[in-house]
N, C-alpha and C positions, 0 to 999 in steps of 0.2 A: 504493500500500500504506500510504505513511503519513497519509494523507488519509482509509483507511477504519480505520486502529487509533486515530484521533481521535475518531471518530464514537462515542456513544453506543450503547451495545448494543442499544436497542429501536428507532434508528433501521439498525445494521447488518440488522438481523433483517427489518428491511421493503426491501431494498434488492431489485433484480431478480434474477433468476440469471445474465443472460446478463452483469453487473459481476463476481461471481462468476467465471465460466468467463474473464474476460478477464483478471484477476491468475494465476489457477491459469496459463491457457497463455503470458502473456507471464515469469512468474515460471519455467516448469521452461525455457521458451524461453531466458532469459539466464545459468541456470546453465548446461544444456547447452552454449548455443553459448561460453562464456565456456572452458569446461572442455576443451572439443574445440579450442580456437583455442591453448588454452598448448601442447596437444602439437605439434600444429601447429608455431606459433612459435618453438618449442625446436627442432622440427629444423630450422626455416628460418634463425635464429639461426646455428646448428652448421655449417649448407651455405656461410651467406655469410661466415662469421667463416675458415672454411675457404680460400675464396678469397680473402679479402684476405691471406691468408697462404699462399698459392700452394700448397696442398695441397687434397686431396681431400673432405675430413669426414668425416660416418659414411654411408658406403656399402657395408656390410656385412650389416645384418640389414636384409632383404627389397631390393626394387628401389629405388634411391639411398639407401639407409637410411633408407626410411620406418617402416619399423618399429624402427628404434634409441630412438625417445623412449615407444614401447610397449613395449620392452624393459626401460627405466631406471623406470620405473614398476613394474610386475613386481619387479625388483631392492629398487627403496626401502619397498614394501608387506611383503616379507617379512624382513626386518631384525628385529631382535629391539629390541622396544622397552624403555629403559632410565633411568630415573628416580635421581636419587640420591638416597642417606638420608635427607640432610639437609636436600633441598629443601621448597621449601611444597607441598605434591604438588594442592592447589586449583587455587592461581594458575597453578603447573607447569604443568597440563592448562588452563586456562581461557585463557591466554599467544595461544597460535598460532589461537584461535578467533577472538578480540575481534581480534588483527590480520587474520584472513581476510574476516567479515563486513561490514566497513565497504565493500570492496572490490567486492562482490557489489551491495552495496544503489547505490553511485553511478550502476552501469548502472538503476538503475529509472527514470532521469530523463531519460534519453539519449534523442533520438526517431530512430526508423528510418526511418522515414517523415511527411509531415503530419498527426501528431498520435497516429500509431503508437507508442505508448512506453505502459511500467507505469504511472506517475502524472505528469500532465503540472501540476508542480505548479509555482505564478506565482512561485516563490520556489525552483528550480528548481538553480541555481547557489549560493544561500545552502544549502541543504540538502548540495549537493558538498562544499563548503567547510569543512561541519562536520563532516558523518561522515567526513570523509576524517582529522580530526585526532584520530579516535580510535584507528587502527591506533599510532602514536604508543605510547598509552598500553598495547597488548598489547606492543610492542617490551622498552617499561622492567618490564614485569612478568615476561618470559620471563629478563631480564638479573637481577632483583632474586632471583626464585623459586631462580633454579637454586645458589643457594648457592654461589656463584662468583666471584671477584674481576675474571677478568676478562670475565666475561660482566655482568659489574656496572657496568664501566669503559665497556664497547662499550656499552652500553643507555644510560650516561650520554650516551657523545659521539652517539650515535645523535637522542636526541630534540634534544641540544642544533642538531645539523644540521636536522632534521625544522621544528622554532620557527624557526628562524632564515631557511631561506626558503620558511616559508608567508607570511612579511607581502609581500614582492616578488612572490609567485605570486598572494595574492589582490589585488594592486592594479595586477597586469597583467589579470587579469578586470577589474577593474571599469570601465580605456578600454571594453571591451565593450561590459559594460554602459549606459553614457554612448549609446554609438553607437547601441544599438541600444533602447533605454528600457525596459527590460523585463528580468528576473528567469528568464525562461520559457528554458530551451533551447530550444524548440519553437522560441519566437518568433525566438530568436536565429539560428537558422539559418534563418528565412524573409526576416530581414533583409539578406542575405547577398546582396542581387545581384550584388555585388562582393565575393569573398574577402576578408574582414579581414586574412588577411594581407599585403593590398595596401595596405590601412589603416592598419592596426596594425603593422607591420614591427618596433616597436622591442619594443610588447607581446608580440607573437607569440617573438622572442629573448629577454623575460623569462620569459615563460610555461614555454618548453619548456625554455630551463636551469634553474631552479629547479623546474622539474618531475622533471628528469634527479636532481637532489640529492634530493627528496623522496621518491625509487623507490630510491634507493640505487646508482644504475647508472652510467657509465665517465661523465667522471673522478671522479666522489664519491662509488665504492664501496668506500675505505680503510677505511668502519664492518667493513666483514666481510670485507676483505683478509686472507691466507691469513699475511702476512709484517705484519702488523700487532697484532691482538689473538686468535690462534688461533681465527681464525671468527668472532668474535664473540659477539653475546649469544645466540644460539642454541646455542654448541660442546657444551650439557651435552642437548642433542635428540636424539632418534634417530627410525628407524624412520618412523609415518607423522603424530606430531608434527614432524619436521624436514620431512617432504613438505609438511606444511601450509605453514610458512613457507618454504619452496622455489615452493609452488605461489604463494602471495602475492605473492612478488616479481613472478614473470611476470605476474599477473593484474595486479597493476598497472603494466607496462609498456604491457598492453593497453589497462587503464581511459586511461592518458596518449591513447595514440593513438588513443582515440574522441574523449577531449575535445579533443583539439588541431584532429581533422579534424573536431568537431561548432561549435568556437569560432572559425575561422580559415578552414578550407579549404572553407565551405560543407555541411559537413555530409552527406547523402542529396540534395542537389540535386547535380542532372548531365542532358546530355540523353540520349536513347536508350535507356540503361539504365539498369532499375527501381531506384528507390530506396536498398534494403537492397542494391544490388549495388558501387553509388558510394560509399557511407557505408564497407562492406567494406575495396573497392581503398584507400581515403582513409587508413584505419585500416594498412592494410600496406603503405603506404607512408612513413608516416610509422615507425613499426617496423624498415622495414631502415634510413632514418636514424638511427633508436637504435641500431641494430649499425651501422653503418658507424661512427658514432662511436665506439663501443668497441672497433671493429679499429684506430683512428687515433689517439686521443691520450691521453698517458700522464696514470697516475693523480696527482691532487691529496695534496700535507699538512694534516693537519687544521687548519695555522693559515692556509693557502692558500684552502681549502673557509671557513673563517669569514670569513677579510677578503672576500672576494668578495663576498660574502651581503651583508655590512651596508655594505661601503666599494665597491660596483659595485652591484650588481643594486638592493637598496634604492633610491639616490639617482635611479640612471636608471627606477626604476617609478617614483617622485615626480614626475619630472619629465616623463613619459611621460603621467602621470594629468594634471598641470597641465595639457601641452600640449594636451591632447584636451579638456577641459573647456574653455577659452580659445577653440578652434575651433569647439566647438559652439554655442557664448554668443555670440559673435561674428563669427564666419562659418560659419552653417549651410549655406549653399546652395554652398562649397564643392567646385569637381567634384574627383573621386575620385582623379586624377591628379595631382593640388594637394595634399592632403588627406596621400597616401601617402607625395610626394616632402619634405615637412617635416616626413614623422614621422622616415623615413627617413636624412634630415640631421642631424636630433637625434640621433639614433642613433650617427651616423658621428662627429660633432663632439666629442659624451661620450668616445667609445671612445678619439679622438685625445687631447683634455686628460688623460685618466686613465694613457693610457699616457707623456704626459709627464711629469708629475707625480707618478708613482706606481710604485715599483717591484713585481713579482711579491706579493713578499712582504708590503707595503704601507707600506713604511716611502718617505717621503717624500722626492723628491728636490732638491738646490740648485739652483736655476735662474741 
């Protein structure tokens, strides 16, 4: 899509139909199935969140409460939507848009299959990178608009979380990219005869915790803790502006668990079964480990959530990136078992020093 809004109008106009017909069905393709998998996921979320805490979940409306996250829709659709006086009522409405679309557009890059995807552009992962830092800027405009102090406060510390570990998230990408020389998700996951995260183990632990921070999801969902800043920057929403940013949040827990199983777990390669069937399972799997996490460990303080970012995650993607660069200069031919078990070690070795030297909080210890 953004390969043909490039394109000059007298060359769009000569292009064939059947490019055409392949945006129109891969585009209403990734809303739908994006749209159908949050309901989904919300009850699957509710079912498993329920068992690690030894109850039931929602099992009430229809058979095992499949119908409970049809229901809560229905509910939040007819809500009375509510605006206040005093806010910028532009920005107000414009807010939960600019955060939803970014969302939408990242799956255009994802491939289903070899070569099956909306635009398979060489620059692939640079395009994730960007649009993904624009939901950011609908966050601070939902907090600024609502005429709100502390939906002002939450929209602050929100982006401040948001900046802080995109530099760690995108330089756990780029071991990837090193490994795999190429820009392409496509290519990225044809590179893949070996799982990266066999590879990449320490990247793969940077990736998805500052991913976890960047969705806003357990431990570093204290932005819109209920016992924190009353909701957050969204508290002044209702109705089916607050759906939107409700639906966002999950759509981005999804977008994580494409990219983690499209960068790491091989992607749509699998044997036996078809392509889009592997890419699926990969994706929800990786998803109940995001609930499982949020049924197991308790939430972070925002000074907690910061040192982390810049005094762990930071140093060790530095050092993450050196080490992979280093191997590939100098010992490319590397087997893969070699390769994993000294990312591996870095990994383990970081984690040991830091925990000596470094308490929770990050204040320094006497040795």
């Amino acid at each position: 899509m953004v390969e043909l809004l490039l394109l000059p109008a007298s060359i769009r106009s000569e292009l064939p139909f059947g490019y055409w017909l392949h945006l129109l069905i891969f585009g209403l393709g990734i809303i739908t199935l994006l749209l159908t998998s949050v309901i989904i996921f919300i009850w699957l979320e509710r079912r498993l969140v329920g068992r690690f805490q030894l109850r039931h979940g929602p099992n009430r409306a229809g058979p095992f409460g499949l119908l409970q996250s049809v229901a809560d829709v229905i509910k939040i659709l007819t809500k009375e939507d509510i605006i206040p006086s005093r806010a910028d009522k532009l920005v107000f409405w414009m807010a939960p848009v600019i955060a939803f679309t970014p969302v939408v557009l990242m799956l255009g890059v994802v491939p289903v299959a070899d070569g099956a995807l909306l635009a398979d552009l060489n620059i692939g992962i640079l395009f994730v990178v960007a649009i993904s830092s624009v939901t950011s800027l609908g966050v601070f405009m939902a907090g600024w608009s609502s005429y709100n102090k502390y939906s002002l406060l939450s929209a602050m510390r929100t982006v401040a979380q948001l900046v802080s570990y995109e530099m760690p998230l995108i330089l756990s990408m780029v071991g990837v990219v090193i490994l795999t020389g190429s820009l392409s998700l496509n290519e990225m996951v044809k590179a893949q005869s070996i799982p990266f995260i066999l590879l990449q183990p320490a990247g793969f632990f940077i990736f998805f915790t500052a991913s976890l921070a960047e969705i806003n999801r357990t431990p570093f969902d204290l932005l819109e803790a209920d016992s924190e800043l009353v909701a957050g920057y969204n508290i002044e929403y209702s109705g089916m502006k607050f759906a939107t940013f409700y639906l966002t949040e999950y759509c981005e827990a999804i977008v994580l668990s494409t990219l983690t199983a499209t960068l790491f777990l091989g992607g749509w390669q699998g044997p036996w079964l078809p392509p889009m069937i592997w890419l699926l399972l990969k994706i929800g799997l990786v998803f109940c480990v995001i609930v499982w996490i949020r049924a197991t460990l308790p939430r972070l303080r925002i000074d907690q959530v910061m040192n982390f970012a810049w005094k762990f995650l930071l140093p060790l993607a530095i050092l993450n990136l050196l080490l992979t660069s280093l191997s590939v200069i100098f010992w490319p031919t590397a087997p893969a078992w070699a390769s994993g078990l000294i990312n591996l070690s870095m990994l383990a070795v970081f984690i040991l020093v830091y925990s000596k030297f470094f308490k929770p909080g990050g204040k320094t210890v006497a040795v």
